[in-house]
N, C-alpha and C positions, 0 to 999 in steps of 0.2 A: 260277437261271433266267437265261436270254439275253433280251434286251431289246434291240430293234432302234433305229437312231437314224433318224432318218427327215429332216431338213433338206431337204425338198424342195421347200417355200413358195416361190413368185417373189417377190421383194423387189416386183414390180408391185402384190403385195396391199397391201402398207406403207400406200400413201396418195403425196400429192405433198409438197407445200414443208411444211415444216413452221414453221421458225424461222431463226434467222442461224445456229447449230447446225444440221449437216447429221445430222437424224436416221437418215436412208435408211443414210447414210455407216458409221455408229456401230452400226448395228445389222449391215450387213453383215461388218463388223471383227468385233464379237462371234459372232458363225454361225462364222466362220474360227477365231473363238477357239473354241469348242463342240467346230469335227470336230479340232483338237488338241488336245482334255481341258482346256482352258488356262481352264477352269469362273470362276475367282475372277476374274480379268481380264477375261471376259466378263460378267459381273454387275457389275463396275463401270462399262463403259459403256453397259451396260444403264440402271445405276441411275442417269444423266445421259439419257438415252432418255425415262426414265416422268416423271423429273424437266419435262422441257422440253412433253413428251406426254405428258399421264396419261391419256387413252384412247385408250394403241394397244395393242392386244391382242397383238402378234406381241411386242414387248418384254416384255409378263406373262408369255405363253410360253416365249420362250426362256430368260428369267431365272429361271423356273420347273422346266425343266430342269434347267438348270446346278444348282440347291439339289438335285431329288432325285440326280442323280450325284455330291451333294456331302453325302448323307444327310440334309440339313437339309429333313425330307421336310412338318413343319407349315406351313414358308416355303413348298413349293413348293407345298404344295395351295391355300395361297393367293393364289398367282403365278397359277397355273393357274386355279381360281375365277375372278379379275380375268379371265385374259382372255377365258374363256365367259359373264360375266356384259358383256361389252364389246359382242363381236361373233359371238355364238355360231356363223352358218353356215361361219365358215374357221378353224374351233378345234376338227375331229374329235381333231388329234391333244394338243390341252388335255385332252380325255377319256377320252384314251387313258393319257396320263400320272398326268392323276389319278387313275384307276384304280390303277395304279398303288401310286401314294403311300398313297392309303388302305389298300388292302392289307398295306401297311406298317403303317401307324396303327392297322389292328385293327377296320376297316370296312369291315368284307368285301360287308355287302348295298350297302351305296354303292360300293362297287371294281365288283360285277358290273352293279351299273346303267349305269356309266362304260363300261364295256368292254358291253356291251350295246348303248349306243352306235354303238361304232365297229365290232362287229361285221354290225349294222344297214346297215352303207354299203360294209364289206371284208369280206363273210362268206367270201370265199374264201382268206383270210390264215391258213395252222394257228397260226400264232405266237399269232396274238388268242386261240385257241380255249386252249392251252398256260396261257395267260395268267388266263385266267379258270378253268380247273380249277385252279389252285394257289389262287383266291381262294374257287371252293369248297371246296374242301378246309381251307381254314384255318378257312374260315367252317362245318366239319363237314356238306356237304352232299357226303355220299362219293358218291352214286352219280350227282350231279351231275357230280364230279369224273372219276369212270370215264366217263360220256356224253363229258365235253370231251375228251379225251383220246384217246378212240376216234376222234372227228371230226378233230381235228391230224393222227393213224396217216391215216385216209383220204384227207387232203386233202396226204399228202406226208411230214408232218413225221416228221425220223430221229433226234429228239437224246436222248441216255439220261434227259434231264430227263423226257420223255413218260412213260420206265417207272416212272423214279422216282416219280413223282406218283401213277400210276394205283394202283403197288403200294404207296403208303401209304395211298391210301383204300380199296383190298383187306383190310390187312392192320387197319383198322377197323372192316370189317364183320367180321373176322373170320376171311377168308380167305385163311389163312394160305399155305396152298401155291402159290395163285394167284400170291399178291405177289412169293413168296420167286423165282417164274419169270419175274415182271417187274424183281426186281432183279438178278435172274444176266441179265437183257437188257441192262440200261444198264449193267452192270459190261465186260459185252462191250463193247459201244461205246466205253464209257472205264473201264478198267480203276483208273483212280487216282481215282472219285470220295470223294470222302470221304462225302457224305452220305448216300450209297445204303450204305454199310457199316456206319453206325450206323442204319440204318434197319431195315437187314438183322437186326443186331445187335436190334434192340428187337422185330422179328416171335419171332426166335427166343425172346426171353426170355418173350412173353406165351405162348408156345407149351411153354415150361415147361423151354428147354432153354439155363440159364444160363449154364453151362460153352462153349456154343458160341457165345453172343450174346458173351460176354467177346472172344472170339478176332477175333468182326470190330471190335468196339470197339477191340481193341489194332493191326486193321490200319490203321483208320481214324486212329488216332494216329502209327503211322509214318507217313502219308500226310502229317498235320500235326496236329504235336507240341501245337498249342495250341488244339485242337478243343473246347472244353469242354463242349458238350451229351454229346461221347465219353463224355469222363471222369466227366460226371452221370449217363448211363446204366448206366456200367461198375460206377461205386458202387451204384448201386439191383442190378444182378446180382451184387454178391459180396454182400451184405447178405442176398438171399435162398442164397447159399453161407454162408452164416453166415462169412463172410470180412471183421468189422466192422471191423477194424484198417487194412485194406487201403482199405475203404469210404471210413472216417476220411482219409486221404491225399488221397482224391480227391474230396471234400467241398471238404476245404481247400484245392485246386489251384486250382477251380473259382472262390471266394471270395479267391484272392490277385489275380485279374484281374478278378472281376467283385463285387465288395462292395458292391452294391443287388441282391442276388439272393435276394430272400428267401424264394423257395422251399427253394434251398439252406441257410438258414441256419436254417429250418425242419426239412428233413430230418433234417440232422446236428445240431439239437439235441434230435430224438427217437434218433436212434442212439445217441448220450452217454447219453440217459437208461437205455438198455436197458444199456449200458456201465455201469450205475453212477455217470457222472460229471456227478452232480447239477449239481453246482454252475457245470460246462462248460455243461452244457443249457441251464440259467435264462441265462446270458448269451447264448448263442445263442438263444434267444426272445426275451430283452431287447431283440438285432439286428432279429429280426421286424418286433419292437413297434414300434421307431425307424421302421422303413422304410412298415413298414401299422398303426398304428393301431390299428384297429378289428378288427385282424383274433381272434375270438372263439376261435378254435380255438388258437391262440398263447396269449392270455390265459389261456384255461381249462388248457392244459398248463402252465404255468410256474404256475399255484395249485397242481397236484396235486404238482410238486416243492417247492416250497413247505413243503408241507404236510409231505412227504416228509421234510426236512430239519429240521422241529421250526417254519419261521418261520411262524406261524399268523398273525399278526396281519400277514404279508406275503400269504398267499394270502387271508387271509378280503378284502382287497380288488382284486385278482386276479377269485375270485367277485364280487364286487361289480360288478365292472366289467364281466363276462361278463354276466350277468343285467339288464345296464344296458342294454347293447347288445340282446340278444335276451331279452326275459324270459319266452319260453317252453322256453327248455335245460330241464329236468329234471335232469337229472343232474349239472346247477351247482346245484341247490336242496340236493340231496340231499349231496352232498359239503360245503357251504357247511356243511350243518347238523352235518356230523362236526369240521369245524373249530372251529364254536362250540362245542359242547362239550369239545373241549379248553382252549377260552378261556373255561370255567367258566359260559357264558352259556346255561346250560340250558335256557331259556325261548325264548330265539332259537332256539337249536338244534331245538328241538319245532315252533315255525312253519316254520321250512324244511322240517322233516321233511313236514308237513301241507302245505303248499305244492308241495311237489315231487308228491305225489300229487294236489290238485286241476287242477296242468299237466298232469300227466299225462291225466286226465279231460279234460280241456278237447284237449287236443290230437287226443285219439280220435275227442272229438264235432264236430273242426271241420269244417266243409261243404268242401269240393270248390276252391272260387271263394278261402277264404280259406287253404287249408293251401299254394296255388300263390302265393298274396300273401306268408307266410311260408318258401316257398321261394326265391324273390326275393332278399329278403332275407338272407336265411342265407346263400347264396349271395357276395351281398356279402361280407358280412362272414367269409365264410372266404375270397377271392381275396387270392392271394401275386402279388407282382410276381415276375415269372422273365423274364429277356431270355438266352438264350445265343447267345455268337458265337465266332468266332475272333480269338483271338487270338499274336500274336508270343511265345513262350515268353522268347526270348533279349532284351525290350525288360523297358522298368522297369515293376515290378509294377502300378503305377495310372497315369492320368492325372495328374498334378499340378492340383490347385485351391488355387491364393490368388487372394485379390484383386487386380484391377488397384489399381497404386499410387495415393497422393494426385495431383492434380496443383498447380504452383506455376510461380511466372514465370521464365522464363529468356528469353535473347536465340534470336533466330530462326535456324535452325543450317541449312546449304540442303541437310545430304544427311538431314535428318530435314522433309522440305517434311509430309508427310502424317502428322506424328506431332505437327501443332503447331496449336492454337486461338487464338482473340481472341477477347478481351471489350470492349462498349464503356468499360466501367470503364478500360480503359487508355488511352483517347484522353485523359482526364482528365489523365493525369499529362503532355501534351503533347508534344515531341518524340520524348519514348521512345517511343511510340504505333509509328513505325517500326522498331525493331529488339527489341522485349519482345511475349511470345508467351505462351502456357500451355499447360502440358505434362505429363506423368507417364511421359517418356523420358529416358532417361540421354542429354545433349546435350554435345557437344562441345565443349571451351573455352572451360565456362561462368564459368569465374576470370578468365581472362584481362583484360586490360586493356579498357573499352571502348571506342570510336568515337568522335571528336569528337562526333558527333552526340547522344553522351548523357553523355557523360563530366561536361560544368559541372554544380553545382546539383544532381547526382542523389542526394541522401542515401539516399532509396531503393534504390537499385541497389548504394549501398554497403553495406546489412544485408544486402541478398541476395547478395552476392557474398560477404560473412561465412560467410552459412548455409549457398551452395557448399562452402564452406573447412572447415565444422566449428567454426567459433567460435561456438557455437551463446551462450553468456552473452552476448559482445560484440554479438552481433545482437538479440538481445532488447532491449537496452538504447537501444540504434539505434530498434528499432520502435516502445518505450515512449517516445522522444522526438519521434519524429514522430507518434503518437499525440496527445501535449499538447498539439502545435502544432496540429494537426488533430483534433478529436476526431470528423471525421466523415468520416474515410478507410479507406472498407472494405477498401482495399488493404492498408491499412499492419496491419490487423488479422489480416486473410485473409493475410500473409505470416506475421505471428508465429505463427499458428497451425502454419503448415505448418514453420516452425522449431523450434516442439517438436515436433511429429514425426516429424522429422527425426531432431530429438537422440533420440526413443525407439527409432527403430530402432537408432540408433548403441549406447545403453546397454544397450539390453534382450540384447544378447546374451554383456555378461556379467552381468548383475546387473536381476533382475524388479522388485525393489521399488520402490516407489511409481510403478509404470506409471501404474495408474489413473488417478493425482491430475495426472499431467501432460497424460494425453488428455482431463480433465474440463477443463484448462485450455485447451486446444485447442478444447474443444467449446464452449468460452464464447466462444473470439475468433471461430471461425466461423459462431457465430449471432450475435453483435452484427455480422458482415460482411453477414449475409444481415439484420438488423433497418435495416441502415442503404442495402443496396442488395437489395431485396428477388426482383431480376431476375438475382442473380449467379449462374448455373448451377453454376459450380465450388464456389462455399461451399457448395451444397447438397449437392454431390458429397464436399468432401472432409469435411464432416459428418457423410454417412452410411459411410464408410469408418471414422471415429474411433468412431462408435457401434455398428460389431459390433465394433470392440476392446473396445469396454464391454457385450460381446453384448447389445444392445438392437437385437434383432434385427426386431423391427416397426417400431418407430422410424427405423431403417435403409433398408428398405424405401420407406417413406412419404418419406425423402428424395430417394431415386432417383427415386422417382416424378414429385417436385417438380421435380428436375434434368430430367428426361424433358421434362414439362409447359412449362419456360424455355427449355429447347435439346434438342429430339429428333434434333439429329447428334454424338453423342458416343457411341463404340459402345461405349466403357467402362462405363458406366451402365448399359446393358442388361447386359454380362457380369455384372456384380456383383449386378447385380437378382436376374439368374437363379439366381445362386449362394445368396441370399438364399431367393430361392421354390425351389429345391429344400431349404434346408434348414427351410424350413418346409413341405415338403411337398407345396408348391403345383405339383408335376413340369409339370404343362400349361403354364402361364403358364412357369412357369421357360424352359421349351425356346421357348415365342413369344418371350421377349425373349434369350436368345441367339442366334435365327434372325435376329434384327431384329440382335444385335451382329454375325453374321459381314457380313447385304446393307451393313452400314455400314466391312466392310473389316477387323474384327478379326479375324485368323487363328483365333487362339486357340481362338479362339468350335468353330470345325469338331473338334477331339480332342472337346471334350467331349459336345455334339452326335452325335457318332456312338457317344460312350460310354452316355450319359443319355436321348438320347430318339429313338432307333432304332423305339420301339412304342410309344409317348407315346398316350394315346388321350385 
């Protein structure tokens, strides 16, 4: 889809004086930064705008903007929200955008309310009209989609995107020939689109003509080689060519760039099952399982291999868990009950058996009002996550996800100004207050000799100038003595912490053993830093970093939070949070607080963002 930018607001709406900060100033810099894509650099002095003026609505906007151009589309519907909930009559196009975004998000009846909006005030715009048929269309309201689409053709619009749309909600009612003369339209207009050819490609296959839906799949991948919805559909048509080998390949393509696709990983471990290759399946279900949970139709397949493969006492909880989830399946009663009699439990086996037939009964007899309450349901619990996109063939196979690193004190380095923190805990140690900083960036000539200004008297500065070096025993030794001297120096604590750490990263790459014992010791100097300065944002940061080494993964979490809660500008906390709540699952939240690490200026934050929560709903 094309998406118009529209910058056409007079800065006169802004307002007048704001502060000693010229906000008018700052926001017109950002706009300049917008019409050169220069997205991140406008959002930071956006993010100094909201800061100085938190209700001016044209900064929620335009910073709002910038995130969905930047995919981070949870941040921008909340940008945009702020600024319609601010000053709603000069924010049609907040409406227009969040339209938008939700669209994206998978909110399609609130994307057409948005765009309802702004069609209300520019009905003679085809693009709005464009705009909203693809959000019916997502949102399966086909003949909606055909109405909008017709109105765009009338009111001017030429772009192949028009066919495109029209003839995918053709080609869902079913009409097939219609679509296949609305995709040979936008092929005309742009002969290299890629998605009108696997589009093309998927009428033809419902149309039952696999061998030719392959051929525009295979054009649509010379067009670009790392199209993967291609290659997921090419699979589902050799699979009906009984071409499962082939299938198998492009399963796996699909899965080496997008490994949360658990439709994918769904498919292809029902194809392995039909392949025989049991054992392949149950761990491609296993992948399911990780990614969705509850999802019942995963579950109930990996018992029936299970079952398959002699592990009875691995499926009978499998069923277990299927009928836990939904207890009116039938046909997990019934199965259930063939596995307990292999596990000699005849008597279980006989209540499943009787069981499975009063579900049965019961489910024939249920009224109208409650079998659409148990469709709901089911429903649920059989949705797969599936996001397909393009990707780079010739780039490294994933995103890379580690954590951002511990941080710890070092001297203030001036071509790292924005990679460095203070705590009041360091005016404590007095002069040093000027030149000692906190960090988790590799800083420059952090050995070197210090400054008069800290050099007398600094015993401290001499164990960390140790832990720089790698004398990680001699610095311990260092900390254990200013320790005695002080027993109530959360610095001197919070340094020895981060000097075993240190030394673990160092060891652990030739030799694992006794990791553990050294990150529990780590985790004890960080919480007596955080028992003795209860406000210290980084002991709770670098806390929860030691405790997913000791995967104590809630407790990890709960520290961020704490970090978050002491000091909400540190955009590393949110990265890590996120990283946490995706892998517990929590995707929403996960994606709110890396939206919240990129407005805070983490780069980082944007790969994965556009990797993980592209359709976050």
């Amino acid at each position: 889809m094309y998406f118009r930018l529209f910058f056409i607001l007079q800065l006169g709406l802004i307002g007048s004086v704001f502060s000693q900060i010229n906000v008018n100033a700052l926001i017109a810099d950002a706009q300049s930064d917008i019409s050169k894509n220069n997205y991140i650099e406008a959002i930071k002095k956006l993010n100094i705008c909201i800061n100085v003026k938190p209700g001016e609505s044209i900064a929620y906007l335009f910073r709002g903007v910038c995130k969905y151009f930047l995919n981070d589309n949870l941040g921008a519907e909340q940008d945009l929200s702020n600024a319609i909930t601010i000053y709603d009559p000069l924010v049609y196009e907040a409406y227009h955008y969040r339209g938008l975004v939700k669209c994206r998000l998978g909110d399609f009846d609130g994307a057409i309310k948005d765009l309802n909006k702004v069609i209300s005030k520019e009905g003679d715009d085809p693009q709005l009209y464009l705009e909203r048929a693809y959000a019916r269309l997502s949102g399966q309201d086909y003949n909606g989609a055909i109405s909008d689409c017709a109105k765009a053709i009338k009111l001017g619009a030429i772009g192949d995107n028009i066919y495109l749309c029209r003839g995918s909600a053709e080609s869902a009612l079913n009409d097939y020939e219609t679509a296949l003369k609305d995709y040979t339209k936008a092929l005309t207009i742009n002969p290299k689109n890629v998605d009108v050819y696997v589009r093309m490609g998927a009428t033809k296959a419902k149309m039952g003509d696999n061998r030719k839906a392959i051929g525009d799949y295979n054009q649509a991948l010379k067009l670009d080689s790392g199209c993967t919805y291609a290659y997921f559909n090419r699979a589902e048509a050799e699979i009906a060519l009984n071409e499962l080998k082939e299938a198998l390949k492009d399963y796996n393509f699909v899965l080496k760039y997008e490994p949360l696709n658990a439709l994918v990983y769904f498919n292809k471990a029902i194809l392995q099952a039909n392949l025989k290759e049991y054992k392949d399946a149950i761990a491609d279900f296993d992948k399911v399982l990780e990614l969705n949970p509850e999802n019942i139709q995963a579950t109930f397949n990996r018992a029936k291999l299970k079952a398959v493969i002699g592990d009875y006492k691995g499926a009978l909880l499998d069923y277990n868990k299927t009928i836990e989830f939904f207890p009116y399946y039938v046909e997990a009663y019934y199965n259930r009950s063939e596995v307990k009699k292999n596990l000699k439990d005849l008597a279980g086996a006989k209540k499943d058996l009787e069981l499975s037939k009063v579900i049965s009964d019961l489910n024939r007899d249920k009224n109208v009002l409650q079998r659409n309450r148990d469709s709901v349901n089911l429903v649920r619990l059989l949705e797969l996550d599936a996001d397909f996109g393009n990707v780079d063939s010739k780039s490294v196979d994933t995103v890379r996800i580690n954590l951002m690193p511990i941080f710890y004190i070092a001297r203030k380095d001036s071509n790292y100004k924005k990679s460095v923190f203070y705590s009041p805990l360091l005016l404590k140690l007095g002069r040093e207050h000027q030149t000692l900083c906190l960090t988790n960036k590799e800083l420059q000539n952090q050995t070197a000799s210090m400054d008069s200004t800290t050099q007398s008297g600094s015993f401290l500065w001499e164990a960390i100038e140790k832990t720089n070096r790698q004398l990680f025993s001699d610095a311990v030794k260092d900390y254990t003595k200013i320790i005695e001297q002080d027993p109530k120096s959360a610095i001197a604590y919070f340094a020895r912490g981060v000097n075993t750490c240190r030394e673990i990263e160092l060891i652990r790459q030739f030799d694992n053993r006794n990791i553990n014992d050294k990150y529990e010791r780590a985790l004890l100097d960080f919480t007596k830093a955080i028992q003795l300065e209860p406000a210290f944002a980084f002991a709770y940061y670098n806390r929860a970093y030691v405790k997913c080494q000791l995967r104590d993964f809630n407790g990890a979490e709960k520290d961020c939070a704490k970090t978050i809660q002491v000091d909400p500008n540190i955009p590393d906390v949110y990265y890590n949070r996120g990283l946490l709540l995706l892998y517990l699952r929590d995707k929403l939240n996960a994606c709110q607080n890396f939206s919240k690490a990129s407005e805070l200026g983490l780069l980082e934050s944007y790969a994965i963002i556009k990797k993980y929560c592209n359709h976050v709903r």
